[in-house]
N, C-alpha and C positions, 0 to 999 in steps of 0.2 A: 339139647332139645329147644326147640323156638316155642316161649312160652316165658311170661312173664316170669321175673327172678322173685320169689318168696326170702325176702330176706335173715340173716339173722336176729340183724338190729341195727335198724337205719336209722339217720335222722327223720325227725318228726315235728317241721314246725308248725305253731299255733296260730301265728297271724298277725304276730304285734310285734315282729322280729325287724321286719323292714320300716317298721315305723321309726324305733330307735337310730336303726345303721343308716337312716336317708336325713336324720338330724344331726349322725356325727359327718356323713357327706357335705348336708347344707352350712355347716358350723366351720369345715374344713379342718375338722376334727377327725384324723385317719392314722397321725401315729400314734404308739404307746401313750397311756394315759391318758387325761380326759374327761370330761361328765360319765359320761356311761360307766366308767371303771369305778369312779367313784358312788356312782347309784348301785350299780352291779354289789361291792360290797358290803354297799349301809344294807340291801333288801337281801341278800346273803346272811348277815348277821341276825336282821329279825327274824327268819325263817325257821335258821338255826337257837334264834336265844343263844345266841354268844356275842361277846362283846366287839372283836372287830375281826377283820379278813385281808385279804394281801392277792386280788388278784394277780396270777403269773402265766405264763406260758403252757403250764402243763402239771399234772398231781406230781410226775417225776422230779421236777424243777422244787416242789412244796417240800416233797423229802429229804433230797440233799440238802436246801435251806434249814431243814427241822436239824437236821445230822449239825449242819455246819454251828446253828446256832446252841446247841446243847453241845458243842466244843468234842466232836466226833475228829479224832487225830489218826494219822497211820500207826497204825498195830493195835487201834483198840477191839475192842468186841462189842458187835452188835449183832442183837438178837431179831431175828428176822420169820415171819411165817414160811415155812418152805411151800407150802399148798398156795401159790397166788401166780400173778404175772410179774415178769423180770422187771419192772418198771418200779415193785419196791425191793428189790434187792439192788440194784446197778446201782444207785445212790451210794453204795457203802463201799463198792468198788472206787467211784468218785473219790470219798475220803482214802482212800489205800488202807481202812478198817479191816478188819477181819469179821465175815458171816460167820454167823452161829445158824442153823436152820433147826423149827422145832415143827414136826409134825403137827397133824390136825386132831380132834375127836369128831364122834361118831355124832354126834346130837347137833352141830351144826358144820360139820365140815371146815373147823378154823381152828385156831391156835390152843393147844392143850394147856392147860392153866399149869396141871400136875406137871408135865412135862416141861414146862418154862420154869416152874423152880427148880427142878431137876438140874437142869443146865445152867441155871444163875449160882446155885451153889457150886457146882462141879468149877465153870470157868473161875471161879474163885478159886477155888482149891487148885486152879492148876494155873493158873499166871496170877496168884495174888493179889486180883482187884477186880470186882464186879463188870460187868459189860455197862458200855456207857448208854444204850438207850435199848428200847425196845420197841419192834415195829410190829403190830398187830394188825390182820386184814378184816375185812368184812367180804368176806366170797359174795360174787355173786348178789348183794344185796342182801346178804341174810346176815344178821347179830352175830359177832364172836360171843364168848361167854366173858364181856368185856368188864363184866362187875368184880369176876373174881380174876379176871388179869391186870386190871387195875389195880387191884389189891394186894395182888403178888408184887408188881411193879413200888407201889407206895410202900413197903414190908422192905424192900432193900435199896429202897433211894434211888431207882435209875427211872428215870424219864419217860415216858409213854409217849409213841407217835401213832397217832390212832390212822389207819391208813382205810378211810370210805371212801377212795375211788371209786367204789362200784356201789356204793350205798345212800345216795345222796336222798332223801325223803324216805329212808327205814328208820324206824325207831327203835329204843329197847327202854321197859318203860315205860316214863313219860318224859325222856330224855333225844332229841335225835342222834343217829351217830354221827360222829366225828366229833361231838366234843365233851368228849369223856377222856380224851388224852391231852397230857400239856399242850399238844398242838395236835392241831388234826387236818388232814386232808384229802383234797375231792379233786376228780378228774371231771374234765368237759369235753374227751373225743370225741369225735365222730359216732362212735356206738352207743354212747354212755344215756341213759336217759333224761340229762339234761346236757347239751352239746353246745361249744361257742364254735365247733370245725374241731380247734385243736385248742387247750387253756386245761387252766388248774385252780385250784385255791387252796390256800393255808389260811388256818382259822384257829385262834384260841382266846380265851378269857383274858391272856397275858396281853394287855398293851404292846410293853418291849419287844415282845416276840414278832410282831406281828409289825410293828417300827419298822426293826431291822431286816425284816423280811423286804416292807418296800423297798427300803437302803439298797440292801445286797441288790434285789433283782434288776436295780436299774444302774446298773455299773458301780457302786457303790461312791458313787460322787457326790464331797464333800463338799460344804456349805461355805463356798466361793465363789467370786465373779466368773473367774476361769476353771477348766474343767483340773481339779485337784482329786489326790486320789492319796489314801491313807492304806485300804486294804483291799483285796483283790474280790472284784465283785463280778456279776455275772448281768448275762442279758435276759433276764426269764420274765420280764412284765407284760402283763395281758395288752392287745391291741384296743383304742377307743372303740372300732369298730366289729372286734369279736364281743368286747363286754355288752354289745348294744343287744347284740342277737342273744347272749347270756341272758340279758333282762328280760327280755320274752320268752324264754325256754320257762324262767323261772313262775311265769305267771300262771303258766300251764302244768306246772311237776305233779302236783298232784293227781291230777287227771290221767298222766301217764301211770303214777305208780299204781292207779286202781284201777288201768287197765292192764298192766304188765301182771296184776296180781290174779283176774279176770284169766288172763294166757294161762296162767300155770294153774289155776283151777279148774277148766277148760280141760287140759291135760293131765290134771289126775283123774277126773270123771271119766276120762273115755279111755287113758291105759290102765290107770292104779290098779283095775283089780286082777288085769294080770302078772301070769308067772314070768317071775324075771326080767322087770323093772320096778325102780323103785323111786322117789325123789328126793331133794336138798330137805331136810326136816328144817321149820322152825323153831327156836326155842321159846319155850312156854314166856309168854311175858314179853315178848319181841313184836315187831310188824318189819316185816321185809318189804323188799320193794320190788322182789323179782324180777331183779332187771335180763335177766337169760334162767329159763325154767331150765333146772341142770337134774339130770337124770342119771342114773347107773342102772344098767342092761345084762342079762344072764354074761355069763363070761365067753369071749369071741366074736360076741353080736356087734358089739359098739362100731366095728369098720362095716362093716354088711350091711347094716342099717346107714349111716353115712353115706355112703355111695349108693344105696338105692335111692336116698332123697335126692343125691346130688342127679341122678339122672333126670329125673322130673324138676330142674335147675332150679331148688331148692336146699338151701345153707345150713349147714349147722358145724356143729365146730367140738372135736373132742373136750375134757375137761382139762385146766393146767396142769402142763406136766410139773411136780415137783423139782423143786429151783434144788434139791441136793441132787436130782440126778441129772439134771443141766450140766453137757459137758465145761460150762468156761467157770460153773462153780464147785468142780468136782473133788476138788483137794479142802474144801470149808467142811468147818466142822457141821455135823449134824447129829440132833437125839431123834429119834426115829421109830414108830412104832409101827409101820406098815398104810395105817390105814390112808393116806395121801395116795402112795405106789396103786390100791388097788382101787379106789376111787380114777384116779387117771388110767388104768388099764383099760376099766368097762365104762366111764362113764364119756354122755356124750353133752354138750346145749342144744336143746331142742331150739328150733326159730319162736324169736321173742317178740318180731317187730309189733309196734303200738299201731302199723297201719295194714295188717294183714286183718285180713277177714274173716269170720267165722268160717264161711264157706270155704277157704282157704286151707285155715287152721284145721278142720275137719279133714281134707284132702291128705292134709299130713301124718293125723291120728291113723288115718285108714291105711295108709302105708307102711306105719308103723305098727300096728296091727296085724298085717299081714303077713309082717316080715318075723316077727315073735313068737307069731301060730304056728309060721310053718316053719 
């Protein structure tokens, strides 16, 4: 159809993006590291209230470092949300670890607390030593139930990698997430609602962690005239000139997340009170950041509806399918209670972008409406 593309979730810059990247230009300041990386993570840090940051290439990049530096080896076990995207499970593949997958619950669509002890005890009972870390998601911008997975976590000494790639300006609290885990990390694609193109960030309280994080990410080269090297490091450090555009996404975050929250309020007014849909719940005591308004639709609908938007060239995108029924993770362990499989069955992401229009966003509801009724 010839007609402007209503997006899922595009980038949205604010206007103070080129001011930074045309200083790391006039500076000649264009490869890895730089002012900007280093602004990017001191006003990272205030934002959050945590102590310091490790801009990198990507939240993927954040997690294998979290793995690598809590001394994640081949054949260990780590516990992983199965309800998320592949980008926090492939990290554990990286170490040649063994995934554990733990279904979601019902109140936020993210990692069952009951079910994470379940399998912390079990994997003990069945190779003799606790899982070495545990990776918890934030769907979507909305809170795990991270107080009492924290608490499960702290109860048998394995590690928390608090995984807010899609959460960055949600709260739970008066806390924001990502640092409620030893280490915590954020994504900056392209969709995400604060974007550098492509970048990440690792964030924790822990100095060391966050040290070694720079270490590692920039080939881990030791403190020599000549390029010496002790331990095998990677390439994952943010560019001067994506951190620049970082710092102007970040001056504007909040604005997006109370309009992305705007979207999905918008979107319960005009479908919630019909039959056979429903949306992502908040948990009492949280602020999401909705960054993709995620819905679940009678059973069948969720392609029907899809592909009616998609003809009015309008985006939207199923919910993640669960990383246990992911064929390259299909021999990992999983505790499993259903509710992930039937969330991804019926459910869909309605279009979240921060630059669609009411009138737009209406056009969408009405479609959607349509297709429900009849």
């Amino acid at each position: 159809m010839d007609r402007k593309k209503i997006w899922l979730s595009s980038p949205h810059m604010g206007g103070e993006e080129q001011k930074f990247v045309k200083e790391a230009f006039d500076s000649n300041w264009v490869a890895p590291l730089g002012p900007n990386v280093d602004e990017f993570e001191n006003e990272m840090s205030r934002y959050l209230n945590i102590k310091s940051a490790a801009a990198l290439s990507s939240g993927t990049a954040a997690i294998h470092l979290a793995l690598i530096m809590n001394g994640i080896k081949a054949g260990d076990d780590v516990i992983c949300q199965s309800f998320t995207f592949s980008g926090s499970a492939n990290p554990i593949a990286y170490q040649q670890a063994r995934a554990v997958f733990i279904d979601s619950e019902e109140e936020s669509w993210n990692m069952d607390p009951v079910l994470l002890e379940k399998a912390i005890k079990d994997r003990k009972k069945q190779t003799g030593k606790y899982p070495g870390a545990v990776i918890a998601v934030h769907l979507y911008g909305q809170s795990a139930k991270i107080d009492e997975i924290k608490a499960v976590c702290e109860k048998y000494k394995i590690p928390l990698i608090e995984d807010a790639a899609e959460a960055l300006g949600a709260s739970f609290g008066n806390r924001k997430l990502g640092t409620f885990g030893d280490i915590g990390i954020l994504s900056f694609n392209g969709n995400k609602i604060l974007t550098t193109s492509g970048g990440g960030m690792l964030v924790s309280d822990n100095d060391e962690f966050v040290r070694k994080a720079r270490f590692l990410s920039t080939q881990a080269r030791d403190n020599a005239p000549h390029y010496e090297h002790t331990q095998i490091g990677y390439n994952y450090r943010m560019s001067n000139v994506l951190a620049g555009i970082g710092r102007g996404q970040l001056k504007v975050l909040d604005k997006r997340v109370e309009r992305k929250r705007e979207i999905f309020d918008r979107y319960k007014k005009g479908l919630g009170r019909l039959k056979g849909i429903s949306f992502q719940p908040e948990l009492k005591g949280s602020y999401g950041n909705r960054w993709l308004t995620a819905a679940v639709l009678e059973p069948g609908a969720r392609e029907e509806v899809r592909l009616e938007l998609l003809k009015y060239n309008i985006e939207s995108r199923p919910l993640w399918k669960p990383m246990h029924l992911q064929p390259v993770f299909k021999d990992c362990v999983r505790y499993v209670s259903g509710v992930s499989e039937r969330l991804f069955k019926d459910g869909l992401c309605l279009p979240s972008d921060t630059k669609m229009t009411n009138g737009e966003q209406d056009e969408i509801i009405g479609i959607i409406k349509k297709m429900i009724r009849g």
